[in-house]
C-alpha positions as CSV (number, residue, x, y, z in Angstrom):
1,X,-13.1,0.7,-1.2
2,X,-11.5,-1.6,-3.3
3,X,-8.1,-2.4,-3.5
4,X,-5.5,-3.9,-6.2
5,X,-2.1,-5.2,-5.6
6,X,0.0,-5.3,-8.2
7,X,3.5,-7.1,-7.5
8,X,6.6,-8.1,-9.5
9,X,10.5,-7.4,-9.7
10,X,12.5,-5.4,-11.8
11,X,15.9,-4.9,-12.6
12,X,15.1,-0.7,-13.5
13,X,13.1,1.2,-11.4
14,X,13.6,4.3,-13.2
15,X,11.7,2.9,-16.0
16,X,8.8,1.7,-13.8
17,X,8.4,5.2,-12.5
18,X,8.6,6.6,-15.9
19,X,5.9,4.5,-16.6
20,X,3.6,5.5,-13.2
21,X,4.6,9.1,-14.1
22,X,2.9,8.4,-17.7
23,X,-0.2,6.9,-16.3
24,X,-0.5,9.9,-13.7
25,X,0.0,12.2,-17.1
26,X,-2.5,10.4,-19.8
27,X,-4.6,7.7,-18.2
28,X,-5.7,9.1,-14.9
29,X,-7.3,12.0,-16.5
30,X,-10.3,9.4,-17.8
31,X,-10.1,6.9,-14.8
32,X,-13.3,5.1,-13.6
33,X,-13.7,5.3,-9.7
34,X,-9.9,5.9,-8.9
35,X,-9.0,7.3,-5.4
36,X,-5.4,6.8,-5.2
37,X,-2.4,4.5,-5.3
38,X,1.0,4.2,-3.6
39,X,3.9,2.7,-5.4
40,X,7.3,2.2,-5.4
41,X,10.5,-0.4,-5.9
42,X,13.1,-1.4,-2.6
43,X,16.6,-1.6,-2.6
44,X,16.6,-5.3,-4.0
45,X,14.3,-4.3,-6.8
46,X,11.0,-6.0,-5.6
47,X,8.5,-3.8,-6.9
48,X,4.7,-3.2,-5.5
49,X,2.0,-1.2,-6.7
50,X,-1.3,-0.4,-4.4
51,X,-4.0,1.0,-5.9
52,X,-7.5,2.3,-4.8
53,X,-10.8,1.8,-6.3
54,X,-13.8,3.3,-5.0
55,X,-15.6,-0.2,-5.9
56,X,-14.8,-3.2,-7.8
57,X,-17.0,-2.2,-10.7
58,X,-14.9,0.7,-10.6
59,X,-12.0,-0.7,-11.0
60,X,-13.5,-3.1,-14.0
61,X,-14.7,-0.1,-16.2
62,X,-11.1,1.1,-15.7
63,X,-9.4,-2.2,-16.6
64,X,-11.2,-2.1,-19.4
65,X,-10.0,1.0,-21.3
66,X,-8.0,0.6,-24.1
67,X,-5.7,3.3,-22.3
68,X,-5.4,1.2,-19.7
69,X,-4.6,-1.8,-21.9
70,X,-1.9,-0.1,-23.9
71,X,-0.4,1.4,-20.7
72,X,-0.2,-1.8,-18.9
73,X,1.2,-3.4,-22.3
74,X,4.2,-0.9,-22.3
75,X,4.7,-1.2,-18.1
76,X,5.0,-4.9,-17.7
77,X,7.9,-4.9,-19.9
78,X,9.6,-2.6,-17.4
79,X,9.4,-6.0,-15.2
80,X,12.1,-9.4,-15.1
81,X,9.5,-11.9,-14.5
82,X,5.5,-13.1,-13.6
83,X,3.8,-10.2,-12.2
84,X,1.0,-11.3,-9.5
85,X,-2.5,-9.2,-8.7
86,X,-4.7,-9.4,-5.7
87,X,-7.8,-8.1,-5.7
88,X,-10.2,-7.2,-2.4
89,X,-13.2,-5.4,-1.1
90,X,-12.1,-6.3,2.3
91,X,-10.3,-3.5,3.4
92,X,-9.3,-1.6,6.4
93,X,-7.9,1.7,6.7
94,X,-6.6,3.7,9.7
95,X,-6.5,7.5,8.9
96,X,-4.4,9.7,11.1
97,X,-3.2,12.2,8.2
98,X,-2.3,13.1,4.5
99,X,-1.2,9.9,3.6
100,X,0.4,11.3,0.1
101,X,2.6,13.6,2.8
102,X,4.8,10.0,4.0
103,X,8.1,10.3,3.1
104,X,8.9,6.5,4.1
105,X,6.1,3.9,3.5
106,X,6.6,0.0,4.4
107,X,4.1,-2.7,3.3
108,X,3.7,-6.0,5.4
109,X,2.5,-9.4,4.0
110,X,1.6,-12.3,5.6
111,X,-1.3,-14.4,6.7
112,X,-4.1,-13.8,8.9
113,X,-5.4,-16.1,11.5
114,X,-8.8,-15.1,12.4
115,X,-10.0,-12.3,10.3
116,X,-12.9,-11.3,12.1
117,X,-10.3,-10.7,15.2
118,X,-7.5,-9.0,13.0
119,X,-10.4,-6.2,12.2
120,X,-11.3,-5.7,15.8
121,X,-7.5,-5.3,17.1
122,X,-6.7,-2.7,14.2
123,X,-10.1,-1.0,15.0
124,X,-9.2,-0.6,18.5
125,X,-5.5,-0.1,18.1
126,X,-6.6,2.8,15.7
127,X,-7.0,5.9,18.8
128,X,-4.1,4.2,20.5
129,X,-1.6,4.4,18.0
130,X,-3.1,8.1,16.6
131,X,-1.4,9.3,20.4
132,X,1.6,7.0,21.1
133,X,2.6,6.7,16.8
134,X,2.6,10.4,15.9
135,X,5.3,9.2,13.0
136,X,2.5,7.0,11.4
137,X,0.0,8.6,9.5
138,X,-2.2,5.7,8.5
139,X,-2.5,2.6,7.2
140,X,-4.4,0.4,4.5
141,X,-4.9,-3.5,5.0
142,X,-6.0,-5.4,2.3
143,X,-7.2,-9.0,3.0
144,X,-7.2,-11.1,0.2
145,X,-8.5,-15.1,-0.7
146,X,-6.3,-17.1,1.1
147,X,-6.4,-15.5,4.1
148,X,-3.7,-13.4,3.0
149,X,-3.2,-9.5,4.0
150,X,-1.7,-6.7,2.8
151,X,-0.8,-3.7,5.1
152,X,1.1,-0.5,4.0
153,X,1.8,1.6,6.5
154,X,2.6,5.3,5.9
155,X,5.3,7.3,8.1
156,X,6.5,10.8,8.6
157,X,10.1,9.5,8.0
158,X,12.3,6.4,8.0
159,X,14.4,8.0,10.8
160,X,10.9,9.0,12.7
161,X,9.5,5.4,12.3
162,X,12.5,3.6,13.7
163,X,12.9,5.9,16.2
164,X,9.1,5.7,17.7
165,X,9.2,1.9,17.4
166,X,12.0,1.8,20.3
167,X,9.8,4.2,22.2
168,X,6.7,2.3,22.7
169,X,4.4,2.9,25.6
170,X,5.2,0.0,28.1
171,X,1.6,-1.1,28.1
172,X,2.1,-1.8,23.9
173,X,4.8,-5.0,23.2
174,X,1.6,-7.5,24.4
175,X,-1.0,-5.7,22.0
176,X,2.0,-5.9,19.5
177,X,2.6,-9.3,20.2
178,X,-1.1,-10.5,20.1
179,X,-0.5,-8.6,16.5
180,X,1.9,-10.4,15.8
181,X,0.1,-13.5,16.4
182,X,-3.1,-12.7,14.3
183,X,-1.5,-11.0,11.5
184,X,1.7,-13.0,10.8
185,X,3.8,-11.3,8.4
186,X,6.3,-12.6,6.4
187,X,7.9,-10.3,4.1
188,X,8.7,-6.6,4.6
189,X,8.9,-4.5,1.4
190,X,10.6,-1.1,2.7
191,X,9.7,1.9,0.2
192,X,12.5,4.8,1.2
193,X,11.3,7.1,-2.1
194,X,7.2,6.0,-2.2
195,X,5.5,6.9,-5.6
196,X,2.2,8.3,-3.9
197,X,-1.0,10.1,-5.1
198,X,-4.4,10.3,-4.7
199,X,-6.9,11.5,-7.4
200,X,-6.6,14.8,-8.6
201,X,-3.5,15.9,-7.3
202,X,-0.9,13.6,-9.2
203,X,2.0,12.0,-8.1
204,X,3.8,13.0,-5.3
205,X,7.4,11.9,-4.3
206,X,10.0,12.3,-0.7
């Protein structure tokens, strides 16, 4: 899989959708190699798309429509300033569920430590959590250059994911704190109405 980040801020969210909804409606139909993406803008307007490639040749072909061109053309006017991109192969995903189902969906950024340990802890946390997380229904981590890492984590429900995370087995807060330790995050974008779909179905809202 590859992955593509696409970050910025705006000042109208309603626009931004608009303009997902249009992709969804005119440029998906011809898209190279697309599997998904999850979107969405918090309260203080920071706004994040995530978007899934089967490859990263994929995701060139589709870069390089002229669809594609014009639609990005129109959408990045819909943001206030730079707008950043991270692009990986190096991703990680944790499926417990329908992902497109979430009705509350929080991404994580940070830095990782040791890489090679980061993918081992969320491989084995992966049966633990599908038992004692019954609110999460999966997560993607992207690691980018930089040792850099995006996570976006999918729940059943704002309400069902702060709830659960005061309910933790008593054998989880070290394995969370070892967490903690390799994957240092250090901003927390919460999406309350995620913008999600995968391909073929369109987009989906809570």
């Amino acid at each position: 899989m590859f992955i593509q980040v696409i970050e910025g801020h705006t000042s109208d969210p309603v626009a931004l959708q608009q303009r997902s909804d249009v992709w969804h409606q005119e440029v998906e139909p011809g898209a190279i190699g697309y599997l998904g993406s999850t979107g969405g803008v918090t309260s203080a307007g920071d706004a994040i798309f995530v978007v899934r490639f089967e490859s990263k040749e994929a995701a060139q072909q589709n870069s390089d429509r002229p669809e594609q061109s014009a639609w990005w053309a129109e959408t990045e006017k819909c943001f206030d300033g730079p707008v950043t991109f991270h692009d990986t192969s190096d991703v990680q995903v944790m499926d417990h569920g329908n992902i497109d189902r979430a009705e509350f969906v929080q991404v994580m950024e940070g830095h990782v430590t040791d890489s090679g340990r980061a993918h081992e802890m969320t491989d084995r946390a992966d049966e633990v959590l599908r038992t004692a997380r019954p609110d999460l229904i999966g997560t993607v981590t992207a690691y980018h250059d930089g040792d850099a890492f995006t996570e976006v984590a999918y729940f059943t429900s704002q309400d069902d994911a702060r709830r659960a995370e005061q309910q933790m087995p008593s054998d989880m807060p070290e394995e969370f704190a070892e967490f903690q330790e390799v994957m240092r995050v250090e901003r927390y974008l919460d999406l309350e109405h995620p913008w999600l779909a995968s391909a073929g179905r369109g987009e989906t809202r809570s």
